[in-house]
Steps between C-alpha positions, in 0.01 A plus 500: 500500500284518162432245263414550175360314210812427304709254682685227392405637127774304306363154622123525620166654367458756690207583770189696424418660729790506698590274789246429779513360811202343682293613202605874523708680293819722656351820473763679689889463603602198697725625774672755299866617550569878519869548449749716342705238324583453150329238312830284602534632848802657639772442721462573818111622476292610846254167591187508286220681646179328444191714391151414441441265805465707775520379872211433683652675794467820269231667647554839638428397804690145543762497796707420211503822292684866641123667386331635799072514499415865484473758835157444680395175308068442513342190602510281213931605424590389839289144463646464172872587712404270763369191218842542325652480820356205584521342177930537467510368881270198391667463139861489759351240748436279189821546384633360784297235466586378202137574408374645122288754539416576108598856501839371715565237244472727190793702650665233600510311144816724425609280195326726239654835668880360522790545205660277304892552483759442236785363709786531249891517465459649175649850430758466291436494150516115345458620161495783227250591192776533231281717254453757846714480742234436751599221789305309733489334877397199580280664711343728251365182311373312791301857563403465122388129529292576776326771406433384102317203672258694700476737202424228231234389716355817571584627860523838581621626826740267662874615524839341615769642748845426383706373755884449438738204634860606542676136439818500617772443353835280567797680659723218296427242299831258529380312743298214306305371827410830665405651092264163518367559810454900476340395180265232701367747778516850432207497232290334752627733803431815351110372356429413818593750651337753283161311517530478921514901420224485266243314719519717811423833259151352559429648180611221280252213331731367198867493450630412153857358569652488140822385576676211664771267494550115432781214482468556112526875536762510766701271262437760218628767682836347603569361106420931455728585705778279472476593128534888562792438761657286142440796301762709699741203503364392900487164521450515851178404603492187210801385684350515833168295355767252333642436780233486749269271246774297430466523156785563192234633260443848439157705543361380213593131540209183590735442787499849618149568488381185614726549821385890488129362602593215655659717750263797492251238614652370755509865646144493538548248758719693740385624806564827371258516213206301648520789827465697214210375350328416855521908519329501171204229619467670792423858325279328241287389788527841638388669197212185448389601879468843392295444200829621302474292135835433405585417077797399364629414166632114438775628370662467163760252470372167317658572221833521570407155726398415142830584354732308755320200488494460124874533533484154768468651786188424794369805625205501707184701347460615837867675508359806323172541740560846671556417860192742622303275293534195724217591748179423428330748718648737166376576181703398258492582120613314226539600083299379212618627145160638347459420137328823425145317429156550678506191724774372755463151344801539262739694746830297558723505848726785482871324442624681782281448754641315860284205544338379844250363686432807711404695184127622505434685230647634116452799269666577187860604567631472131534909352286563826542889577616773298711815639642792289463250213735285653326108537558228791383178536515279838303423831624788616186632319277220568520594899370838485204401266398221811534786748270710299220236483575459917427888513184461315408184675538666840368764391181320395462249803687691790399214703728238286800413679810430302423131587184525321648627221751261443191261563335641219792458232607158592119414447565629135166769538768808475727341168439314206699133505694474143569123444847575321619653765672278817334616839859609594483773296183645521393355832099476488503669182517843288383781688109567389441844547108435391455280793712705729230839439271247475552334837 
């Protein structure tokens, strides 16, 4: 990893010289990544090899290494064989032990030689450049989003690995209960899944998880569907929710949608679902144990919350919180909508952006990353700029645990706190990418 001098250049002065740490400035790479991935990464990619931080076991003549000392070796090559003998059983012994011998702790500090993953769903194309032609995945902007942060703040050399979720889908949908409950679980099942698989790569040290689901999202998805199934004269599945939500009211009705969530939420209490997101604890302590940071977006539902409500309904802020998002041992990333000025101090909450009390952090989400000159805004962008600072941060203190990390943003060193902005959006505050380089 390299730092330059031109980070965060649309809202901070920048250094001169650049960045130092314990009064010296980074002269050389950080932990550099070798790899032959695109910019964006690739589907599918071999594991990143790391380069420029070789083993201390790499001496010609460690027990580790296939070299062999030369024929007929003098006196001072077969002391030097017998030293590094000695020292690899020693540096093993204190292994063992639990003990950190320097050299033995430098290797083991594997935080700043680990990738970070985009864990996506995204490859179909969600939208089209009109004037072009072009198209873009979800997963081809949460790419972009993470690698314009770590570009706008100057960091050469770190990479992503692209790593696709196959969401299932449905074999039928007009069954109202089991459409609810595939809804509910299979999000969750297949993320935590994927991130078990993830952790023992051993190679992993972030995962971006861009993607999610929620009460508010879940009861999105059905008004979708039920509206497609209307287009081609199915009435099917609206029946089936009339029926079982004891409503008269159609889709778009208070009645309807007030049963819709009513109902979706008391889901979330069936044995069913909470099994499901016991699995999900479970891994995040898994990943936690292996020093695995986990970031997830908040999701982006508030403002259809927003909408019901104004029409009399009483929908929970917290029915649009992604479920991933509900374990604090994550990192979770909310939206801010940047006004485009120097200073974070007139940014506004992003109008879309779920709303809890697990949320740690915000970045701007509003017009956030730009592919093939196609636009998106939401915290699906907002993630991936988090994971990017969690690279760098483990990167520069490969002794940090992920604990320590989220210890330093809730103590508001790592963000700036914007006062017109509710601490359920933007958790301890807007990400501050000065104090994160700085830290």
């Amino acid at each position: 990893m390299t730092i330059g001098n031109n980070y965060s250049q649309n809202r901070f002065q920048q250094f001169n010289p650049p960045l130092s740490r314990n009064g010296n400035a980074f002269s050389q790479p950080l932990n550099a990544f070798d790899t032959n991935a695109s910019p964006f990464g690739t589907i599918g990619q071999d594991f990143f090899q790391q380069t420029g931080n070789p083993s201390y076991n790499s001496s010609p003549y460690s027990s580790s290494n296939d070299a062999q000392p030369a024929q007929n070796p003098g006196i001072l090559e077969q002391c030097s064989l017998a030293l590094e003998q000695l020292r690899g059983s020693f540096t093993q012994l204190l292994s063992g032990l639990g003990v950190a011998y320097p050299e033995l702790q430098q290797t083991q500090n594997r935080g700043a030689s680990r990738t970070t993953v985009i864990l996506d769903n995204g490859t179909t194309p969600i939208a089209e450049n009109p004037d072009t032609g072009e198209t873009v995945t979800h997963g081809e902007l949460v790419e972009a989003a993470f690698h314009n942060a770590l570009e706008e703040n100057g960091i050469e050399g770190i990479e992503s690995e692209f790593v696709q979720i196959n969401d299932a889908e449905p074999e039928h949908v007009e069954n109202a209960a089991e459409y609810v409950d595939f809804l509910l679980n299979e999000p969750v099942q297949s993320r935590t899944e994927a991130i078990r698989s993830l952790v023992d790569r051993g190679d992993v040290g972030v995962v971006n998880i861009s993607s999610g689901t929620s009460v508010a999202k879940v009861a999105r998805q059905i008004s979708s569907q039920i509206d497609r199934q209307a287009e081609t004269g199915n009435y099917g599945l609206e029946e089936e929710f009339q029926e079982l939500l004891q409503v008269t009211g159609d889709r778009n009705s208070r009645e309807f949608q007030q049963a819709l969530f009513d109902y979706i939420q008391s889901r979330t209490a069936s044995g069913g679902f909470q099994q499901t997101m016991a699995d999900y604890n479970n891994v995040v302590n898994y990943a936690n144990a292996s020093d695995v940071a986990l970031v997830v977006t908040a999701g982006n539902e508030q403002a259809q919350i927003d909408a019901l409500n104004t029409q009399g309904l009483s929908i929970d802020d917290e029915s649009g919180l992604n479920f991933l998002a509900n374990n604090p041992d994550v990192f979770v990333a909310g939206a801010t909508d940047d006004q485009g000025t120097s200073t974070y101090e007139d940014d506004e909450a992003a109008v879309y952006s779920s709303r809890g009390g697990t949320i740690d952090f915000a970045a701007n989400g509003t017009n956030a990353v730009t592919v093939n000159g196609i636009t998106q805004s939401g915290t699906s962008f907002t993630a991936p700029e988090g994971a990017a600072a969690i690279t760098v941060l483990k990167q520069l203190h490969p002794d940090w645990s992920n604990e320590r990390i989220h210890q330093e943003l809730q103590s508001g060193t790592l963000t700036v706190d914007n006062p017109n902005i509710d601490a359920e959006v933007e958790g301890a505050g807007t990400l501050n990418w000065q104090a994160v380089l700085a830290s």
